[in-house]
C-alpha positions in Angstrom: -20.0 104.9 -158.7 -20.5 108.6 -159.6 -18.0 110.6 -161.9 -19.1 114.2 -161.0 -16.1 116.0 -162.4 -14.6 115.2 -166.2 -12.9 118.8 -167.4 -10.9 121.6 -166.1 -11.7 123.0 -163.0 -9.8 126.1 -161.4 -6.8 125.1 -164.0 -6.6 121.3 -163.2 -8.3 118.2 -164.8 -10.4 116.7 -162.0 -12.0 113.2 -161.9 -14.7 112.9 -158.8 -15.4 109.3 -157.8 -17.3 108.1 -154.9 -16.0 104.8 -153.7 -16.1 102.0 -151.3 -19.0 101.2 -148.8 -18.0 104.0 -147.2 -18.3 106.4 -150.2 -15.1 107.9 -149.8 -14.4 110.8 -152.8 -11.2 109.7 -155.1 -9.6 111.8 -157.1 -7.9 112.1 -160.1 -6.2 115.4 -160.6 -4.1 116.4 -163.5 -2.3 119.0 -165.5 -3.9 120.3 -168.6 -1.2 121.0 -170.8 1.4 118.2 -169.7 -1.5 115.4 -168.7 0.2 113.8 -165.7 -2.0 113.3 -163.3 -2.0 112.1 -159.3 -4.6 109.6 -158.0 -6.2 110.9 -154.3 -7.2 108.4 -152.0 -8.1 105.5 -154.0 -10.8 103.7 -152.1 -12.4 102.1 -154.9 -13.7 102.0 -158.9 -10.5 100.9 -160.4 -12.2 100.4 -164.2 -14.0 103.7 -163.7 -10.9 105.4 -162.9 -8.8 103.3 -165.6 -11.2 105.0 -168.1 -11.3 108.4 -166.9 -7.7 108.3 -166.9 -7.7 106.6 -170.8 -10.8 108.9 -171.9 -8.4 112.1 -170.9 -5.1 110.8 -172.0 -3.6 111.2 -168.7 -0.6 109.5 -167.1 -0.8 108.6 -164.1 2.7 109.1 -161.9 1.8 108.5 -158.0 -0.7 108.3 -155.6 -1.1 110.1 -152.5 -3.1 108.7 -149.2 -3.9 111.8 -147.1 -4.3 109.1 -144.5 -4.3 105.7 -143.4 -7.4 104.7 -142.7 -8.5 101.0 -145.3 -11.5 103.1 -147.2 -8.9 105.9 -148.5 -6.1 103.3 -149.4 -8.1 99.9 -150.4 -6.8 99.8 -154.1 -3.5 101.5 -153.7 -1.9 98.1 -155.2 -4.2 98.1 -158.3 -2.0 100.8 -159.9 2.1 100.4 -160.6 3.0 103.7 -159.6 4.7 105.0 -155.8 2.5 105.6 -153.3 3.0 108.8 -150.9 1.5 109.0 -147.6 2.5 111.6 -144.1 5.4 109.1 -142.3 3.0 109.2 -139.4 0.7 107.0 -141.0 3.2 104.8 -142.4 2.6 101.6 -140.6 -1.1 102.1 -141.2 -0.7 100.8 -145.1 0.4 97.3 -143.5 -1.8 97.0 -140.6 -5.5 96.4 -140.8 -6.2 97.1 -137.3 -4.3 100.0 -137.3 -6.5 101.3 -140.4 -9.4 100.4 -138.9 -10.6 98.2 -142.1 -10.4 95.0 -139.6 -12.6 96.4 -137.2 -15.5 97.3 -140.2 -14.8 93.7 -141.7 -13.2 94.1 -144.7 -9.2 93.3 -144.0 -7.0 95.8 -146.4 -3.8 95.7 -146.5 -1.3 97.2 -148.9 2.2 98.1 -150.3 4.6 100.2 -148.3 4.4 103.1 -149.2 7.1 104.5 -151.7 7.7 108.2 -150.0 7.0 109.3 -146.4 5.7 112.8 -147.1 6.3 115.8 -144.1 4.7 118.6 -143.8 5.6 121.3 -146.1 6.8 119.1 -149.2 6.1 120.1 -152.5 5.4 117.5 -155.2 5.4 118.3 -159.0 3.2 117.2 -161.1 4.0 118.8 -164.5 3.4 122.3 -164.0 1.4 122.0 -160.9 2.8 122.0 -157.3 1.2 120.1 -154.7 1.7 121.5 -150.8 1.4 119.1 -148.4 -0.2 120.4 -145.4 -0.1 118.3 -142.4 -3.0 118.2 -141.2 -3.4 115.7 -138.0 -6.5 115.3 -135.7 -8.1 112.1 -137.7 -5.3 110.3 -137.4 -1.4 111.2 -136.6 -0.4 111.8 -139.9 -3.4 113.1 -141.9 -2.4 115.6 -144.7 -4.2 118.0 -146.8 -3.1 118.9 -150.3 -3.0 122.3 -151.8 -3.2 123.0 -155.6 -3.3 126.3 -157.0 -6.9 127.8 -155.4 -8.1 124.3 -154.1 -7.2 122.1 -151.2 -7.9 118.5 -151.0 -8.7 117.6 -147.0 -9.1 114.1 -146.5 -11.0 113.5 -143.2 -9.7 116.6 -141.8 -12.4 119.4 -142.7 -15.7 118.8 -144.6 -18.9 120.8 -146.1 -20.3 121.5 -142.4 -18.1 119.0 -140.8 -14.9 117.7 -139.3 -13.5 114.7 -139.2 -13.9 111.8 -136.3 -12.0 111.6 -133.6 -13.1 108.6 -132.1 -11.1 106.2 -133.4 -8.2 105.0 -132.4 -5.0 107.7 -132.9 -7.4 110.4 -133.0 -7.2 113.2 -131.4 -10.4 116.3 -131.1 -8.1 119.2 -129.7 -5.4 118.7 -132.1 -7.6 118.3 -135.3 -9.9 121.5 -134.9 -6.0 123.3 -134.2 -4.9 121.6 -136.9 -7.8 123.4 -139.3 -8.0 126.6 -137.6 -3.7 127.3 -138.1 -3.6 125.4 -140.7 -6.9 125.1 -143.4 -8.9 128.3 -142.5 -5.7 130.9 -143.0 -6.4 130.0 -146.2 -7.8 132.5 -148.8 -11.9 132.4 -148.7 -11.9 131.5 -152.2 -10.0 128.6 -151.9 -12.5 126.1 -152.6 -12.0 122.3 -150.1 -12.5 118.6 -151.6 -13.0 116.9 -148.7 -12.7 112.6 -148.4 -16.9 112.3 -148.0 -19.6 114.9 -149.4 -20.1 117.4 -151.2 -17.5 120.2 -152.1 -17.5 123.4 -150.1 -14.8 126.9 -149.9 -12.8 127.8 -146.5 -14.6 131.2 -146.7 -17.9 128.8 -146.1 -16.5 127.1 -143.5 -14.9 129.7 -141.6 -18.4 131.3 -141.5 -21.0 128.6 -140.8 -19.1 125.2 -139.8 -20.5 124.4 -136.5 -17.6 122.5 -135.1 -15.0 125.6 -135.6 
């Protein structure tokens, strides 16, 4: 377990944690001033995250999934607060072959989710607003989230990357549109958290990412 981030970055509080056998990156982000904070694809580390979230005063009021898949949504039930995830992915939360977590041996299943995000929705989060940018490609309803100058991408775009498309639901035409209308209009600035690796900034990516 690695906790990479523990102060203000770009006007949020951001918690790094790399989780799961498949090191998936969770996220806690949070609002300076009011402390309320959102929890970002919670594959693992539930005591680390519990003390990040204590350590920081922070309260926590949802969680979002920006997909299905079991290594982004494996402790979704260890927190009492409402889970959001795209309404595409939905059934995923219930179905461990859908979420592929059957197929790599480690059954999850979860809650229902609480909201059904769609593209376009804005969430609050004190004085932050979270943009929900749908994002599909890895699976139907992958989303990234926007805040202020940084996006979160799940599976979607990554340092040098993309995400699979191999899998069951996915889909390689629609994904790379998906980031070129959708992730690299961004500004260049803007700077990605993707689900796995290291950090990176659309103006990167729009200038050396192979797969685009």
């Amino acid at each position: 377990m690695k906790n990479q981030h523990s102060k203000p970055i770009n006007n949020l509080i951001l918690g790094l944690f790399v989780t799961g056998p498949l090191l998936v990156n969770t996220y806690v982000v949070a609002d300076p001033d009011t402390k309320e904070a959102v929890l970002i694809d919670p594959g693992g580390g539930v005591l680390d995250i519990r003390r990040f979230i204590d350590k920081n005063g922070l309260e926590l009021k949802f969680i979002i999934n920006t997909h299905g898949h079991g290594d982004h949504i494996a402790i979704d039930d260890s927190f009492d607060v409402p889970v959001y995830v795209h309404k595409l992915d939905g059934e995923f939360l219930k179905d461990a072959g859908k979420n592929l977590s059957g197929s790599f041996g480690f059954p999850i299943t979860v809650r229902s989710a609480d909201r059904l995000l769609q593209d376009g929705d804005i969430l609050k989060l004190g004085r932050l607003k979270l943009e929900v940018i749908h994002t599909p490609g890895h699976t139907p309803g992958s989303i990234s989230v926007k805040v202020d100058s940084t996006v979160f991408t799940g599976d979607a775009l990554f340092a040098g990357s993309i995400g699979r498309t191999d899998f069951n639901y996915g889909d390689g035409s629609l994904l790379i549109r998906s980031i070129k209308e959708k992730l690299l209009t961004l500004p260049d600035e803007t700077v990605i958290y993707p689900g796995h690796g290291p950090s990176s900034t659309i103006g990167e990516e729009r200038r050396s990412n192979p797969f685009l």
